[in-house]
C-alpha positions as protocol buffer text, in pm:
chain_id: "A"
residue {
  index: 1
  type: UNK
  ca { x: 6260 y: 7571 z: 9086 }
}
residue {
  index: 2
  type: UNK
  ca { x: 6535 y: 7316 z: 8995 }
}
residue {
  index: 3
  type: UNK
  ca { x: 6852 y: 7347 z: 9168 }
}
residue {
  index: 4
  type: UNK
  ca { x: 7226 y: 7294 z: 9006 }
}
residue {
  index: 5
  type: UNK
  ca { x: 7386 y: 7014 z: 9171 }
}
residue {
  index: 6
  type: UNK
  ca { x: 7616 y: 6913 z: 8926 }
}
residue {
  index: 7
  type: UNK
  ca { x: 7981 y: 7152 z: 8943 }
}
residue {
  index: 8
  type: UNK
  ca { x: 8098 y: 7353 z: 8660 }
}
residue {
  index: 9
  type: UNK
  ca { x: 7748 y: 7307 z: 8443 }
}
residue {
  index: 10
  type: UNK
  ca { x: 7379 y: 7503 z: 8475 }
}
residue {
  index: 11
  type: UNK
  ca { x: 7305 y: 7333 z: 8131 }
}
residue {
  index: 12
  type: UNK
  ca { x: 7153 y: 7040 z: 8297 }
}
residue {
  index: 13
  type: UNK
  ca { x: 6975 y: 7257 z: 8542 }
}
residue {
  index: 14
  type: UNK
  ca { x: 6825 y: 7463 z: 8299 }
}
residue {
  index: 15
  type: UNK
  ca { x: 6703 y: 7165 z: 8106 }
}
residue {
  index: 16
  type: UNK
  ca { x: 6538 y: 7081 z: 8450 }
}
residue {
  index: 17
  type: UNK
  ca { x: 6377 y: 7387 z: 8453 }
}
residue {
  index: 18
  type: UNK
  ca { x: 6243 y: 7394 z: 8111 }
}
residue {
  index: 19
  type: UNK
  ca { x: 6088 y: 7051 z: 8115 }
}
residue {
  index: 20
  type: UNK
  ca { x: 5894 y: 7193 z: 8458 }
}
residue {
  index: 21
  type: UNK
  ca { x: 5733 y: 7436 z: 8296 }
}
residue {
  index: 22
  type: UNK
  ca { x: 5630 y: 7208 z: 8018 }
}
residue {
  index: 23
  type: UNK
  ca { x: 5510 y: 6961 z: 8286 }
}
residue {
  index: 24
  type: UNK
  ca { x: 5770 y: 6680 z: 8349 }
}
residue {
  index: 25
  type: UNK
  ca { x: 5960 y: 6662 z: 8657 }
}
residue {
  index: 26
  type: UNK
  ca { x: 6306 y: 6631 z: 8651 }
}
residue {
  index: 27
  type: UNK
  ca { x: 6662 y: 6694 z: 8805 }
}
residue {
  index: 28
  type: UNK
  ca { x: 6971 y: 6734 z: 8610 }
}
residue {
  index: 29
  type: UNK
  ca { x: 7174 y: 6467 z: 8759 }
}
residue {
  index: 30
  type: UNK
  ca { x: 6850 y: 6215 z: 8675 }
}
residue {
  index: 31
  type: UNK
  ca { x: 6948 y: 6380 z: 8306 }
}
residue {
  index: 32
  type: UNK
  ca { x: 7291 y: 6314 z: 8365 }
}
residue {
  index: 33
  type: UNK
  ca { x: 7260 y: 5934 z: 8453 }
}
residue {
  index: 34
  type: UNK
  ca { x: 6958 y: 5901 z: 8211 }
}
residue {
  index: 35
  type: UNK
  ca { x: 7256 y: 5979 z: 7908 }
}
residue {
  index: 36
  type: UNK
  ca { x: 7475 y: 5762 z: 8107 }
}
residue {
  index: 37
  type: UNK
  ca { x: 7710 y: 6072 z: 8092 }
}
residue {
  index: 38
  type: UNK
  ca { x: 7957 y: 5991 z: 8381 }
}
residue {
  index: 39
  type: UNK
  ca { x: 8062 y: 5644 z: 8195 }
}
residue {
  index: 40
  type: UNK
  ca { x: 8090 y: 5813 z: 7797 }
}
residue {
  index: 41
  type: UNK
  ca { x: 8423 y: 5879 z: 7678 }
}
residue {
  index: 42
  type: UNK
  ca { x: 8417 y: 5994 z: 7324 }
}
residue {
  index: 43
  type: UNK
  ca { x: 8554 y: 6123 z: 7031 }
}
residue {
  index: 44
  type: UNK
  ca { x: 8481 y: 6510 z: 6860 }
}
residue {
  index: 45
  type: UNK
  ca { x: 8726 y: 6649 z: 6578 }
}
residue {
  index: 46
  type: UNK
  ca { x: 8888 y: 6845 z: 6844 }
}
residue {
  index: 47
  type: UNK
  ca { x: 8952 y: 6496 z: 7016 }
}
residue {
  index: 48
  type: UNK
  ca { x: 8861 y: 6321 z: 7340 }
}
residue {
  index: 49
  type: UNK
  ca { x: 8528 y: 6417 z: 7516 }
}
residue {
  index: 50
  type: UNK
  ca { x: 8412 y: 6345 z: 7840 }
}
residue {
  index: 51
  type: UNK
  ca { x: 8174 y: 6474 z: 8160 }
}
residue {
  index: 52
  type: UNK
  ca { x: 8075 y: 6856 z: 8104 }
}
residue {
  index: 53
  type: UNK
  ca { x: 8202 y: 6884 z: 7777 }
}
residue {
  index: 54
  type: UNK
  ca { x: 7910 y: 6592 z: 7697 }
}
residue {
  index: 55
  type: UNK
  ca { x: 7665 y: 6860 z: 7799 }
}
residue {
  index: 56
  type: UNK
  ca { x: 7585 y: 6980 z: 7498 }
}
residue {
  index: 57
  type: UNK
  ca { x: 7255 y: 6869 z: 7250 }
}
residue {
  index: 58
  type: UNK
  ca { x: 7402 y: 6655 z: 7027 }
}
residue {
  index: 59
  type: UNK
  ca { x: 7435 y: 6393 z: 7369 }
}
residue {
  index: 60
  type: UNK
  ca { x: 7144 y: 6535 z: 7591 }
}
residue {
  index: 61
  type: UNK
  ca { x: 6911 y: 6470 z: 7280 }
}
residue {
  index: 62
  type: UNK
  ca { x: 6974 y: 6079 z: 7310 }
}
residue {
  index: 63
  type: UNK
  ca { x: 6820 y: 6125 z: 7664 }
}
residue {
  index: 64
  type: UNK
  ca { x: 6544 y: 6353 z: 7627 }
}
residue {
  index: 65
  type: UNK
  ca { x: 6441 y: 6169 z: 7334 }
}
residue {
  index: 66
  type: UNK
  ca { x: 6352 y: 5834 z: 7526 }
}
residue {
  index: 67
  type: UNK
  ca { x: 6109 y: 6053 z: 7691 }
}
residue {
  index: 68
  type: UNK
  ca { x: 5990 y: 6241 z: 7445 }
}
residue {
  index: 69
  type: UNK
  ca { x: 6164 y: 6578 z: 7386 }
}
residue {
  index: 70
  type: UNK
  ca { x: 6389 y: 6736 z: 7228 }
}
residue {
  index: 71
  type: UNK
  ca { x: 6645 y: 7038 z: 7320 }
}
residue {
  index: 72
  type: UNK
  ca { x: 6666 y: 7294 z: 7022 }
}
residue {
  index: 73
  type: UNK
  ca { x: 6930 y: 7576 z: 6987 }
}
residue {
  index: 74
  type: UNK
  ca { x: 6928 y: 7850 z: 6795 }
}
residue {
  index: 75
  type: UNK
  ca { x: 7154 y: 8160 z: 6726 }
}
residue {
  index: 76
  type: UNK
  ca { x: 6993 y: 8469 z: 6764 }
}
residue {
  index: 77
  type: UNK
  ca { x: 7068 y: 8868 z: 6746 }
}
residue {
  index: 78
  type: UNK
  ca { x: 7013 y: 9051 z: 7073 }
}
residue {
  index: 79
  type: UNK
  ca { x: 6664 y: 9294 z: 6899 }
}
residue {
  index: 80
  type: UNK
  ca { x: 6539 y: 8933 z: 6817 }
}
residue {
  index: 81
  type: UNK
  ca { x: 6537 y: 8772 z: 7103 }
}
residue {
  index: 82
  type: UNK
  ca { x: 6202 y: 8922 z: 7254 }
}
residue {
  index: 83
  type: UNK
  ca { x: 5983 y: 8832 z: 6947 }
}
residue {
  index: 84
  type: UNK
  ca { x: 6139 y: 8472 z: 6980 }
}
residue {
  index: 85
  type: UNK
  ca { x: 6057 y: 8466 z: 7397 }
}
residue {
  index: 86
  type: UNK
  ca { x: 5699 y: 8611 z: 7323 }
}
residue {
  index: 87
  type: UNK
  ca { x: 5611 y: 8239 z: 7097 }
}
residue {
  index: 88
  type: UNK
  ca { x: 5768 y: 8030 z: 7332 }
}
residue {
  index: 89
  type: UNK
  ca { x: 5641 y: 7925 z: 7705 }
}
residue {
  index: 90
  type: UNK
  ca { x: 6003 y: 7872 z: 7809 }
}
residue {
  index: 91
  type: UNK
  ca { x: 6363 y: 7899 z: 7723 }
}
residue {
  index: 92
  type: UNK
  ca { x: 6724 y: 7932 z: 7808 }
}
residue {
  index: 93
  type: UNK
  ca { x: 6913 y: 8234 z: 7723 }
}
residue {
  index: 94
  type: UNK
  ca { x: 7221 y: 8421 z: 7843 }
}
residue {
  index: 95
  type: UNK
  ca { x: 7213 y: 8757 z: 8028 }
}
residue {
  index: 96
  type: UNK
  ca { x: 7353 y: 8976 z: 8271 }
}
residue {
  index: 97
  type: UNK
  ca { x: 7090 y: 8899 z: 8516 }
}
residue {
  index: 98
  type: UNK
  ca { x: 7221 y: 9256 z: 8714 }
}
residue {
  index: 99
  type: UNK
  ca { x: 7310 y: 9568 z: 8457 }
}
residue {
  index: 100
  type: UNK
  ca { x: 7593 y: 9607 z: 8678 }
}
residue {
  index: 101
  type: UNK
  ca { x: 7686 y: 9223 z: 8573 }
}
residue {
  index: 102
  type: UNK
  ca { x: 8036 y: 9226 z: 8357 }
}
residue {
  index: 103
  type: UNK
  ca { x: 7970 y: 8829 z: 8313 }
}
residue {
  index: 104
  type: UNK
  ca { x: 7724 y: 8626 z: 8153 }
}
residue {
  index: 105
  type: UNK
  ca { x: 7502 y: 8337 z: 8269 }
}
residue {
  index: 106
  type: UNK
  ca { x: 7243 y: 8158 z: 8149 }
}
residue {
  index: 107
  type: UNK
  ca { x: 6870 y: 8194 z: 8275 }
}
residue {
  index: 108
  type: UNK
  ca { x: 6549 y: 8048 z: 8194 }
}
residue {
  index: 109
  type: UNK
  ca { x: 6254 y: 8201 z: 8097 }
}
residue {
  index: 110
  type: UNK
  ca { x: 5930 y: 8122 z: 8216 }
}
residue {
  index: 111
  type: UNK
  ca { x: 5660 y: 8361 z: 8112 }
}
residue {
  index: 112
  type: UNK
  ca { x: 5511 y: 8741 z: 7941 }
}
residue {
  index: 113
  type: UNK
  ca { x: 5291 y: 8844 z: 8168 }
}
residue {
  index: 114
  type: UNK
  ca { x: 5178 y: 9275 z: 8191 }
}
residue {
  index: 115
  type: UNK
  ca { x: 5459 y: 9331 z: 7923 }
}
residue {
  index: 116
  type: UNK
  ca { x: 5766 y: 9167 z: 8136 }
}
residue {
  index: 117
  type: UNK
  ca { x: 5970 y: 8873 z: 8070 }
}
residue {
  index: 118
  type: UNK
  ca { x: 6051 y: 8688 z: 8379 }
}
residue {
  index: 119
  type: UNK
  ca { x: 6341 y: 8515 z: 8405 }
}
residue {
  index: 120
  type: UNK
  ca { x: 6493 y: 8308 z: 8676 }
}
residue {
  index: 121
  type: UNK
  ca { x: 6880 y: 8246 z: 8734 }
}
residue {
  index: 122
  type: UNK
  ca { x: 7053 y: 7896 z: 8807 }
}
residue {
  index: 123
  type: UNK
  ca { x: 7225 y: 7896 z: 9114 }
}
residue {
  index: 124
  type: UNK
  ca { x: 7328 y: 7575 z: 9349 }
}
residue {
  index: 125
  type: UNK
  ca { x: 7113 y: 7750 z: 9666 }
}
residue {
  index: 126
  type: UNK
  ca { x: 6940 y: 8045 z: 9561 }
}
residue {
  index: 127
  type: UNK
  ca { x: 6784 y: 8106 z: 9215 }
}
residue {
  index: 128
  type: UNK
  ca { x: 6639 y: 8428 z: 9178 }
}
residue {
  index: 129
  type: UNK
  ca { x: 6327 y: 8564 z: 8958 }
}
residue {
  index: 130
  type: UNK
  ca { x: 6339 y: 8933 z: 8799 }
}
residue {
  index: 131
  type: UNK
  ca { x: 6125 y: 9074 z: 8560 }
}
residue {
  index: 132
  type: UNK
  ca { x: 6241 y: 9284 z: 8261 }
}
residue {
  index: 133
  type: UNK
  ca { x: 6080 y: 9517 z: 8016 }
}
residue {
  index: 134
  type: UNK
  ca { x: 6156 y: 9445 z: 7639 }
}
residue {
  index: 135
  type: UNK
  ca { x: 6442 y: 9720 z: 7719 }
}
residue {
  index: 136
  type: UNK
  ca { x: 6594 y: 9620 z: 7999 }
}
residue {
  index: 137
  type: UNK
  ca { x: 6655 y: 9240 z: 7865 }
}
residue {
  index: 138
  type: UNK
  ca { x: 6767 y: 9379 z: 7542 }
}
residue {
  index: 139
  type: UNK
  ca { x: 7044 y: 9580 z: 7761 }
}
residue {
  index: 140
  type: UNK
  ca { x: 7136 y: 9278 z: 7881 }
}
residue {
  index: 141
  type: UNK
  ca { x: 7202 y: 9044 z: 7613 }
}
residue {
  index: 142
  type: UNK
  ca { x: 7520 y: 8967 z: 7468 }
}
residue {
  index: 143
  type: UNK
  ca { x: 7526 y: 9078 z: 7065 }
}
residue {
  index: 144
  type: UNK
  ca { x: 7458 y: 8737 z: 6967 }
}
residue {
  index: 145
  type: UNK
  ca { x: 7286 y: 8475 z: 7199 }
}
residue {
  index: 146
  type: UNK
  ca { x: 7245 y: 8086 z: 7210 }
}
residue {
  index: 147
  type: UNK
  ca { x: 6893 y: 8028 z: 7266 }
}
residue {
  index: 148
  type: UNK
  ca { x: 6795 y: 7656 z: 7374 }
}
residue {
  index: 149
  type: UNK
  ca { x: 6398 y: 7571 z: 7383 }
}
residue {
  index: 150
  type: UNK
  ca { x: 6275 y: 7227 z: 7450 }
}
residue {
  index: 151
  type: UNK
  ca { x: 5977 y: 7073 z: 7217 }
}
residue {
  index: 152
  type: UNK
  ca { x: 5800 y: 6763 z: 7236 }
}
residue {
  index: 153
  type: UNK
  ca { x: 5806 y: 6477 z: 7043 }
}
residue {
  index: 154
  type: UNK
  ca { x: 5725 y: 6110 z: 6977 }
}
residue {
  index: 155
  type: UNK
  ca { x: 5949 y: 5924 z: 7262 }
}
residue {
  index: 156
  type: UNK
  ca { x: 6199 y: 5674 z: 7061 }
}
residue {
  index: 157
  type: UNK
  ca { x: 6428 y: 5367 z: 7269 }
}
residue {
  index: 158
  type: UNK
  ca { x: 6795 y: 5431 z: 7274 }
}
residue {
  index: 159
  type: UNK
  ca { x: 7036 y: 5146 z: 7263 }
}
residue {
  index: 160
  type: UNK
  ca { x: 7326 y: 5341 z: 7522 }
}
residue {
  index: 161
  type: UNK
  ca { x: 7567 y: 5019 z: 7491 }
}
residue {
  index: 162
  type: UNK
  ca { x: 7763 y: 5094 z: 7136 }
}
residue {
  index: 163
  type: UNK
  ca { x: 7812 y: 5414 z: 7289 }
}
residue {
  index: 164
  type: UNK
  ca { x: 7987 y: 5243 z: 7614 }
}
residue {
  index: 165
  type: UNK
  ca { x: 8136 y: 5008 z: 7375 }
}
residue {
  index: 166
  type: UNK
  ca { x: 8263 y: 5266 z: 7184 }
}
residue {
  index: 167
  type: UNK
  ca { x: 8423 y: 5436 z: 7481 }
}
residue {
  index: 168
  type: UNK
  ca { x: 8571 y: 5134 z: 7626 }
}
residue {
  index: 169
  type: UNK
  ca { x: 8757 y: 5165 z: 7288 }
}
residue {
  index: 170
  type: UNK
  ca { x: 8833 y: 5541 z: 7314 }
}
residue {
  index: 171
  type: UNK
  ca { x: 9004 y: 5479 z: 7679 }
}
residue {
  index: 172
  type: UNK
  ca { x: 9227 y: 5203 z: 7532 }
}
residue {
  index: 173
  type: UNK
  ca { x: 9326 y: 5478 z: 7266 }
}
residue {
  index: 174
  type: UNK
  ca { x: 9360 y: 5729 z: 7527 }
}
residue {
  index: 175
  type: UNK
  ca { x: 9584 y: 5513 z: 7737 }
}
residue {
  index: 176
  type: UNK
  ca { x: 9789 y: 5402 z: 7423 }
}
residue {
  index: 177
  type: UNK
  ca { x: 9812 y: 5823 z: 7322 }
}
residue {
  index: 178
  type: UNK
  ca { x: 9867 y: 5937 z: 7713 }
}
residue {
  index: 179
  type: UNK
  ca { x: 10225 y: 5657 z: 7729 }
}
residue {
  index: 180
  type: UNK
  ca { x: 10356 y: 5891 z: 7392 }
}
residue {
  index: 181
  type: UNK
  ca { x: 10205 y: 6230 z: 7538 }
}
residue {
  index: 182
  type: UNK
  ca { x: 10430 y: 6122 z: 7873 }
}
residue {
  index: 183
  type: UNK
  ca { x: 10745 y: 6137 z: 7693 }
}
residue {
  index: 184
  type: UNK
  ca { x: 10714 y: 6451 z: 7503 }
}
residue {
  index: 185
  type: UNK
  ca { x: 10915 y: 6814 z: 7617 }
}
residue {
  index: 186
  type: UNK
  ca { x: 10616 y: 6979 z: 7557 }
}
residue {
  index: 187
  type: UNK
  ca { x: 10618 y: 7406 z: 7609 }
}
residue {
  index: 188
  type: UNK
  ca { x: 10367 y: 7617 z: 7768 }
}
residue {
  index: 189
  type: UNK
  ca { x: 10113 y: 7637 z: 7428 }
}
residue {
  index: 190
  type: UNK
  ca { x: 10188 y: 7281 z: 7311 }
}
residue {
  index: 191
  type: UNK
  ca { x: 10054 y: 7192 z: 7684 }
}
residue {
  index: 192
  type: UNK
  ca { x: 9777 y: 7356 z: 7639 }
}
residue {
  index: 193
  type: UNK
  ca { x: 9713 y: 7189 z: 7321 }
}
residue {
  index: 194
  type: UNK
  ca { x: 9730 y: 6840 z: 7427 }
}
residue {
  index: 195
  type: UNK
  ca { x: 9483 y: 6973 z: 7723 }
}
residue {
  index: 196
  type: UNK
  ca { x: 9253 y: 7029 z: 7526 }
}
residue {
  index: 197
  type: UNK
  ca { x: 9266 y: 6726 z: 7291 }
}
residue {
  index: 198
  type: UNK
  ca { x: 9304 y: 6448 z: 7524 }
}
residue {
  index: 199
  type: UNK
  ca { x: 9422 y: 6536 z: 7924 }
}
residue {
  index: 200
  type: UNK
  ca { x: 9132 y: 6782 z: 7971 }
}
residue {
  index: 201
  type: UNK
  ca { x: 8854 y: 6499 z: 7863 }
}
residue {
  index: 202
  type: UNK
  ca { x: 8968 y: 6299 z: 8161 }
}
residue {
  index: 203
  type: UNK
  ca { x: 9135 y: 6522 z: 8403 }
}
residue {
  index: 204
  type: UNK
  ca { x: 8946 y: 6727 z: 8445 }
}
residue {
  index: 205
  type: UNK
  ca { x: 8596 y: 6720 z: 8277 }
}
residue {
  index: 206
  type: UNK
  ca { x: 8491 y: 6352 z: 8393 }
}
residue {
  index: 207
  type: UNK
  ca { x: 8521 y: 6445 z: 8771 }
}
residue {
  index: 208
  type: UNK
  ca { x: 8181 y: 6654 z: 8842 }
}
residue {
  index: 209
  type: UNK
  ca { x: 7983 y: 6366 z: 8650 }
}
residue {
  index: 210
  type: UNK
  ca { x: 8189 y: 6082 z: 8790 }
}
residue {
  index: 211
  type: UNK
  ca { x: 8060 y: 6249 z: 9156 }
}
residue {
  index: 212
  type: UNK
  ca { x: 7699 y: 6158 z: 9068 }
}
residue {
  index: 213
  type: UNK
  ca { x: 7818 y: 5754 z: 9086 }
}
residue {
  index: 214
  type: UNK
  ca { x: 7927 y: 5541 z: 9377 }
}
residue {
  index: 215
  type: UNK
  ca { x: 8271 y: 5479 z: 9223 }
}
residue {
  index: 216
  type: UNK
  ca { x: 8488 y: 5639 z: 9553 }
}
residue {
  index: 217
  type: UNK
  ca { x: 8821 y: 5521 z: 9430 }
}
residue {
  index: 218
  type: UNK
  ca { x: 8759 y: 5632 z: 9060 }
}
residue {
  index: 219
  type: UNK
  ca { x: 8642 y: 5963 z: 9233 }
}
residue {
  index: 220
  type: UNK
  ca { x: 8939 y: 5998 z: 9446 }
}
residue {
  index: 221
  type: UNK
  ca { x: 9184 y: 5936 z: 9173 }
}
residue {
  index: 222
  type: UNK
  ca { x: 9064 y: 6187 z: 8932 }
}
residue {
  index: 223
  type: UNK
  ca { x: 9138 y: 6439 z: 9238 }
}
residue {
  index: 224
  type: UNK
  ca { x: 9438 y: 6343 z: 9207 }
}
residue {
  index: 225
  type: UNK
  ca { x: 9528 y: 6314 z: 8869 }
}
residue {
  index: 226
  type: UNK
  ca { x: 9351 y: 6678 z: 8831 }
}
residue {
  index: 227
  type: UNK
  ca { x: 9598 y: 6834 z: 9078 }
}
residue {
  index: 228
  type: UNK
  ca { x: 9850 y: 6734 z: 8856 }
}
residue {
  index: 229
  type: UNK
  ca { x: 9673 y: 6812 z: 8565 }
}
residue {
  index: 230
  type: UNK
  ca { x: 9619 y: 7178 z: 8626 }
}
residue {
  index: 231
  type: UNK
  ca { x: 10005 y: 7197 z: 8848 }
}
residue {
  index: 232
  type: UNK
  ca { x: 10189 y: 7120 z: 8522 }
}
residue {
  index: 233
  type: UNK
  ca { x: 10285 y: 7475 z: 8427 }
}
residue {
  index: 234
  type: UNK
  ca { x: 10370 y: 7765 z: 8696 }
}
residue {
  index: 235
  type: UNK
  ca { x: 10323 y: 8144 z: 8675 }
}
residue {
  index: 236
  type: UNK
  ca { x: 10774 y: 8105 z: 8698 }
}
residue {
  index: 237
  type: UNK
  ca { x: 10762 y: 7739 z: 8479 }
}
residue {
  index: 238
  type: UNK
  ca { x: 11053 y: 7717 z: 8244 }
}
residue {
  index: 239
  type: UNK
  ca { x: 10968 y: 7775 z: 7879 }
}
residue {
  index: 240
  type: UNK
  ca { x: 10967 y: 7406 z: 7803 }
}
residue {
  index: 241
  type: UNK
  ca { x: 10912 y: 7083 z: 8036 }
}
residue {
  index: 242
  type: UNK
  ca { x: 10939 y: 6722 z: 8026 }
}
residue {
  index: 243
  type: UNK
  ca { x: 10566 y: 6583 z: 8128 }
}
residue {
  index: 244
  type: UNK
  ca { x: 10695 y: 6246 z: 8259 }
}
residue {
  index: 245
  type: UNK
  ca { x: 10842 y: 6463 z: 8573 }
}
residue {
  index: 246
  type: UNK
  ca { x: 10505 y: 6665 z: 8623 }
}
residue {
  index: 247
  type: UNK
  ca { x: 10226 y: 6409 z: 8551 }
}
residue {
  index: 248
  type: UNK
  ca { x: 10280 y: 6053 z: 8757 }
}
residue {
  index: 249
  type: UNK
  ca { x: 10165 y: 5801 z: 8510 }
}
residue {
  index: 250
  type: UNK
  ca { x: 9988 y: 5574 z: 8750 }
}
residue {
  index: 251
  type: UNK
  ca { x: 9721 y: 5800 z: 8839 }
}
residue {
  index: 252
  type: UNK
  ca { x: 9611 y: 5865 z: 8508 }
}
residue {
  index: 253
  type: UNK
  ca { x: 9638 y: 5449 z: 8453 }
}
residue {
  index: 254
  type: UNK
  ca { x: 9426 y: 5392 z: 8732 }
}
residue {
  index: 255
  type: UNK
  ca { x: 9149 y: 5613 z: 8675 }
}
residue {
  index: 256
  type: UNK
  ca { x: 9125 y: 5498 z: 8257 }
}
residue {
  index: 257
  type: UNK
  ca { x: 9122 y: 5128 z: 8409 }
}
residue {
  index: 258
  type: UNK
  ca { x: 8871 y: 5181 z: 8669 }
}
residue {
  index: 259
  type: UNK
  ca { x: 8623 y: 5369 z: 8454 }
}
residue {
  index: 260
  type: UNK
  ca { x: 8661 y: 5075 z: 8202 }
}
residue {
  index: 261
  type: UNK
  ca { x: 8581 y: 4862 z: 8454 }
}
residue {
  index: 262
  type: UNK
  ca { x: 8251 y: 5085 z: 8565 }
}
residue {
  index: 263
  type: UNK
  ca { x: 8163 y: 5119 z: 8172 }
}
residue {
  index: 264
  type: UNK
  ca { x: 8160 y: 4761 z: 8167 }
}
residue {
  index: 265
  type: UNK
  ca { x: 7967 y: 4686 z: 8453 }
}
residue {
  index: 266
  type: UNK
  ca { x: 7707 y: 4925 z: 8329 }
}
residue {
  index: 267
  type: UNK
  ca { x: 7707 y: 4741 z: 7971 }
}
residue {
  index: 268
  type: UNK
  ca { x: 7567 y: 4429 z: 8138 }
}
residue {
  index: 269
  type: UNK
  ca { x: 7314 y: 4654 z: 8348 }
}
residue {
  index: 270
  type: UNK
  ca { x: 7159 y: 4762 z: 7992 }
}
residue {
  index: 271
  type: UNK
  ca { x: 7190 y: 4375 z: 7857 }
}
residue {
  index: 272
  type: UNK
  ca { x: 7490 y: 4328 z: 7655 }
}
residue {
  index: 273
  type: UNK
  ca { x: 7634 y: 3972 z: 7608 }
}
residue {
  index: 274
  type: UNK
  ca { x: 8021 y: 3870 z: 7690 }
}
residue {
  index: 275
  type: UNK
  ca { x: 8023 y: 3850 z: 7344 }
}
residue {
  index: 276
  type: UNK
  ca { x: 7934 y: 4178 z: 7273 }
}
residue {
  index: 277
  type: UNK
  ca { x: 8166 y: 4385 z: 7574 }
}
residue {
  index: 278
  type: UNK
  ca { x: 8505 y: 4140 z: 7487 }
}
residue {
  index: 279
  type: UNK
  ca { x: 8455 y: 4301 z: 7115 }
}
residue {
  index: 280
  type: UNK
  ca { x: 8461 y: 4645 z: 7258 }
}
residue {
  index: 281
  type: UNK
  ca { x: 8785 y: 4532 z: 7488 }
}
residue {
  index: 282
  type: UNK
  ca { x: 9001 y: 4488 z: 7195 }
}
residue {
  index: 283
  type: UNK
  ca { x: 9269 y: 4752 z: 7143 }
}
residue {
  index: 284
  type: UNK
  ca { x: 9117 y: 4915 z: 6877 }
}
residue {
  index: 285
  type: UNK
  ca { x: 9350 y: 4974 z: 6516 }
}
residue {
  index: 286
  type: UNK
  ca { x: 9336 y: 5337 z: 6555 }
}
C-alpha cells in the first residue's frame, strides 16, 4: 500500500496505488518530481497555477506518459459505477468510506472478489481496506462521481524545459501583476478573487510540492508569505483594505526570485543551452 506524503493531495497517492496493482512501483512524490511539479508555474483561464492545483491529468499525463501510461477520468452516475469497477482491475473513486461519513474522499479500488468491491482509503499512516456489496458502495457514492483509471500505453519522451521556460516567464508576469495587485483597496470578495487568480498559485499551493526539494530558504519563505496570505482578512476585518499594509512585498519577491533561480538550475539539469534559458528570462509582452 502506497502512503500520502505529499500535504493537501491523495491524487498522487492514489496514482501510486493504481500503477501497483498494474505492476509498476511507484511513490507519489517520485510522480511529483518525475512532472517536475514543484518548479511549474503556469497559466489556466482562471489564471496562475502552481503545486496541488498541477495535480490534475492534463499535467500528471506528461509524466506517466514517459513511462508508459496514461490516467483517464471519467464522469459517472452513482447506479453506474459498479458495472464500470466490475471491467476494470483498479480505480479511483470517491466515497464515504464509513456510512456515518458526512465527507468525501477518494479511495482506490483493487478487486471483485465473492461479490464485494474492496476498496482501500489514502491516509498519510494508516490506509484501511473494506469490502462493500454492490449496495453498500452505491450508498456511498456521491450522485455523480469522478472516476480516474490508469491504462497502458506506448511510453513517449517529454521535453519538460519549454514548460520551465514557460514558467520562468509566468513568474516575471506574476511579479509584474503582484506590484499592481499591492496597491489596490481591495474588499473581502475582490480578495478572494485575486486569490484565486494569482496569490493562491504561489502562496499557498507551491508550498507542499516545494517541500519535496532541497530549496530551505524558498521553503521557509513561502511559510511566510502564506501566513500573510491567508491573515489578510479577519472574522472583524473592515469591509475594504489596502493590501500594501497586509501583504509585505518582499516576501512574495523573494520566493518568485528564488524559484526562478531553482527553475533555472533545473533547465540546465534537463540540457538547455544559455541560449535557450536567457530567451525564457526576458520579461515577457504580456
Amino acid at each position: 500500500m502506497k502512503l500520502v506524503t505529499i500535504k493537501h493531495s491523495r491524487m498522487l497517492a492514489g496514482i501510486a496505488n493504481m500503477l501497483e496493482c498494474l505492476g509498476y512501483d511507484t511513490e507519489d512524490r517520485t510522480i511529483a518530481l518525475g512532472m517536475e511539479a514543484p518548479y511549474l508555474f503556469l497559466r489556466a483561464t482562471e489564471g496562475y497555477i502552481a503545486g496541488t492545483s498541477l495535480l490534475t491529468p492534463a499535467w500528471i499525463n506528461l509524466y506517466l506518459h514517459t513511462i508508459g501510461f496514461h490516467l483517464n477520468q471519467v464522469q459517472l452516475a452513482k447506479a453506474d459505477v459498479t458495472d464500470f469497477l466490475r471491467q476494470e482491475r483498479t480505480a479511483m473513486l470517491p466515497l464515504r468510506f464509513l456510512q456515518a461519513d458526512s465527507a468525501i474522499q477518494p479511495l482506490v479500488f483493487n478487486g471483485f472478489t465473492r461479490g464485494r468491491f474492496s476498496l482501500c482509503s489514502l491516509h498519510p499512516h494508516s490506509p484501511q481496506t473494506r469490502s462493500f456489496t454492490q449496495a453498500q458502495l452505491i450508498s456511498r457514492l456521491p450522485e455523480e462521481a469522478a472516476v480516474y483509471t490508469v491504462k497502458m500505453i506506448p511510453s513517449e519522451t517529454v521535453d519538460f524545459v519549454p514548460y520551465l521556460g514557460s514558467s520562468v516567464q509566468n513568474l516575471l508576469a506574476f511579479q509584474r501583476d503582484f506590484k499592481e495587485i499591492l496597491s489596490r483597496s481591495v474588499t473581502r470578495a475582490e480578495y478572494q478573487s485575486l486569490q484565486k487568480s494569482h496569490l493562491c498559485s504561489l502562496m499557498h499551493n507551491l508550498l507542499p510540492l516545494t517541500e519535496l526539494t532541497s530549496d530551505q530558504m524558498l521553503i521557509n519563505e513561502l511559510k511566510i508569505a502564506g501566513y500573510f496570505y491567508e491573515s489578510v482578512f479577519s472574522e472583524h476585518s473592515p469591509e475594504r483594505l489596502n493590501l500594501s499594509e497586509h501583504i509585505p512585498a518582499t516576501f512574495v519577491k523573494n520566493c518568485v526570485h528564488w524559484l526562478i533561480e531553482d527553475i533555472i538550475d533545473r533547465m540546465y539539469e534537463l540540457g538547455a543551452t544559455d541560449e535557450m534559458v536567457e530567451s525564457y528570462r526576458r520579461m515577457p509582452d504580456i
